[in-house]
N, C-alpha and C positions, 0 to 999 in steps of 0.2 A: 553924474551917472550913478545910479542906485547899483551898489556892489554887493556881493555875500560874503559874507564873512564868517568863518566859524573859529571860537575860540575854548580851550580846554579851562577846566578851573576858573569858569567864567561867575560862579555863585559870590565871590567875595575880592575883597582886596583887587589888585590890577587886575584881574580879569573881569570882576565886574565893570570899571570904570572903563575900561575899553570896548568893554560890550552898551554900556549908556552911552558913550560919547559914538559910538559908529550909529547906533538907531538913532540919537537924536539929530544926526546927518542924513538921515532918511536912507540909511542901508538895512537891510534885512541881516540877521544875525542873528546865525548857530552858538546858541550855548551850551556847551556841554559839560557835564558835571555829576558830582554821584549826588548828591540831593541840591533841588535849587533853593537858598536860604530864600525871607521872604519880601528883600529888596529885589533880588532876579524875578521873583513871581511878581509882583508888584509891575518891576520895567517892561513883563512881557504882555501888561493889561494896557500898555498906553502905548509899547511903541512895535516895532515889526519885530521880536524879538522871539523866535524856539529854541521852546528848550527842550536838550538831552538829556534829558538827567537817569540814572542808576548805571552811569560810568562810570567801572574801576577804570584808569586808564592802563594799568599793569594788565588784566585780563585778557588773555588770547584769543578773546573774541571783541573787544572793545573797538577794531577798527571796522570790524564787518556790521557792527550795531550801528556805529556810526553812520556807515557809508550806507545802511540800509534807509534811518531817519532820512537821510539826504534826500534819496531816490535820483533823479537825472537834474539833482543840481549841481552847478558848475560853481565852483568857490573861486572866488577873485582872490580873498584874503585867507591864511591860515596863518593861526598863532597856539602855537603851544605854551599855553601858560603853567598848565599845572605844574606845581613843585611842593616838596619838602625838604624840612631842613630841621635837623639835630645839630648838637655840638656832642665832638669827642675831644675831648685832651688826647694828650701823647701816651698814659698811664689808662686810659679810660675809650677804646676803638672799637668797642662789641664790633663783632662781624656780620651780626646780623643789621644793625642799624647802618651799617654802610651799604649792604647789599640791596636794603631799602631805597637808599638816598638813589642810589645807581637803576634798582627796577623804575623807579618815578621820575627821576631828572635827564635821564639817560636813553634810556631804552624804548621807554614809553613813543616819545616825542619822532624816536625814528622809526618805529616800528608803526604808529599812527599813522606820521604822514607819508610813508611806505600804503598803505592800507587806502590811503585817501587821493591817494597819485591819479586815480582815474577820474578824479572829479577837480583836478585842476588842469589848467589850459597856458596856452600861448598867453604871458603878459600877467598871470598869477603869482601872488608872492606868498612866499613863507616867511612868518616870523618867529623863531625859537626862544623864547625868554630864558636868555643864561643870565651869567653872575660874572663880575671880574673877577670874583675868589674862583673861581675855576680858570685864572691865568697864571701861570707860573712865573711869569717875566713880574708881576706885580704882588706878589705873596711877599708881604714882609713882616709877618706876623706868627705863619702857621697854625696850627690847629685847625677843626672844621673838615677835619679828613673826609670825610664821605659825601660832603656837600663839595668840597672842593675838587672830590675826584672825578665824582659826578659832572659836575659842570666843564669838566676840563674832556671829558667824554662827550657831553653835548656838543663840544666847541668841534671835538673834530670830526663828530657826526655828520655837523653843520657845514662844513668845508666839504667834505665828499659831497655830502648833499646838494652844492652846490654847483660841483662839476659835473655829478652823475645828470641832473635836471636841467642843465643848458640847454640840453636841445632841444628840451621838451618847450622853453620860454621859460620857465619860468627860476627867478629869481629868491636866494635864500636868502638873510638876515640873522647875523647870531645878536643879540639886543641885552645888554646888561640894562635897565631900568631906573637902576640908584640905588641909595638905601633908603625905603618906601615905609611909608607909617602903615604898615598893615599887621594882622595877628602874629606872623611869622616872627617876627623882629620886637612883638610885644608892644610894637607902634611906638620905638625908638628910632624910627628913622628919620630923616632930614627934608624929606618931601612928600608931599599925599601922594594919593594914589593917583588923582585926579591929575596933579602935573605929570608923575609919570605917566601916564596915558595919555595925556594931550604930546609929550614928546616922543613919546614909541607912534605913535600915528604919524609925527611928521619925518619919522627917520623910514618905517614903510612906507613911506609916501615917496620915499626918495629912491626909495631902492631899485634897481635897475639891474638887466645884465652884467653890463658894464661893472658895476660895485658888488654885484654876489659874493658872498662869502667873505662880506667884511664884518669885526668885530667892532661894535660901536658903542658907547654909553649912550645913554636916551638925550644925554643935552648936544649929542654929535660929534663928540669925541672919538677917534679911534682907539680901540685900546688893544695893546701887546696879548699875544698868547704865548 
């Protein structure tokens, strides 16, 4: 069955690869993003794929732009992917780079898919890409304050959000990824982009009532908040 899918921060890194891998499954897929780099223009010449692009997702109107591109489409899949991420030592927390980390990692993701409620249905899923550094049960390192707060704010976004949306059908997903070779991490991380997106697909794939508002890693691990 050909599903729609719309996803944030869909120009690069796991949100591109999520966005090539659902169109080359012959779904249609919302990309949204503030410029589309020229692999997203590229994938939207070959396969079912729009793009949204001159989204800030911080902006107070970023859901109503959104939901207008839609029109009377009905989204099977949402994923909120965009993020950023700084490092603060303990001696070095600007407050402005944290308030940052929090309007993008945080606010955003809820206040969109607030914004996008009317274009999801019975049997819809959300997927929120967090981070385990936004678990406190598994912090044994510290540092990363603003990213870690941030995502520790999504997590419990993601849990309201998924009691408040039962009855609507539809089920949430908070999705840590891994540590993903993309810009972010300077592409020191341990798996492409592409595996993580072939295993964020199979954990949405999974996701049900039932399991709502589970905290997963992308290889199916459950992980502590």
């Amino acid at each position: 069955m050909t599903q729609h899918v719309l996803i944030t921060g869909a120009n690069r890194g796991i949100g591109f690869a999520l966005a090539s891998q659902y169109a080359e499954q012959g779904n249609t897929v919302w990309a949204v993003c503030r410029e589309p780099s020229e692999q997203l223009s590229a994938l939207a010449k070959k396969q079912s794929v729009e793009i949204i692009s001159g989204i800030d997702v911080t902006a107070a109107n970023a859901g109503a732009l959104v939901s207008q591109a839609l029109g009377s489409t009905t989204l099977n899949i949402l994923i909120q992917n965009a993020g950023i991420l700084t490092r603060e030592p303990l001696d070095n927390a600007p407050s402005d780079a944290i308030l940052k980390q929090f309007e993008v990692n945080a606010l955003a993701p809820l206040q969109l898919t607030i914004a996008l409620r009317k274009h999801l249905t019975k049997g819809s899923k959300v997927g929120l890409i967090t981070s385990r550094m936004g678990s406190m049960t598994d912090n044994g390192s510290g540092g990363y304050y603003g990213y870690r707060m941030s995502k520790a704010a999504l997590n419990a976004a993601g849990v309201s959000l998924s009691h408040d949306l039962k009855a609507d059908g539809v089920a949430v997903a908070l999705l840590h990824p891994g540590f993903v070779q993309t810009d972010m991490v300077n592409h020191a991380g341990d798996i492409s982009a592409e595996t993580a997106a072939e295993r964020l697909r199979a954990r949405i794939a999974e996701l049900s009532l039932e399991n709502s508002g589970t905290f997963w890693h992308s290889n199916g691990d459950i992980l502590p908040f």
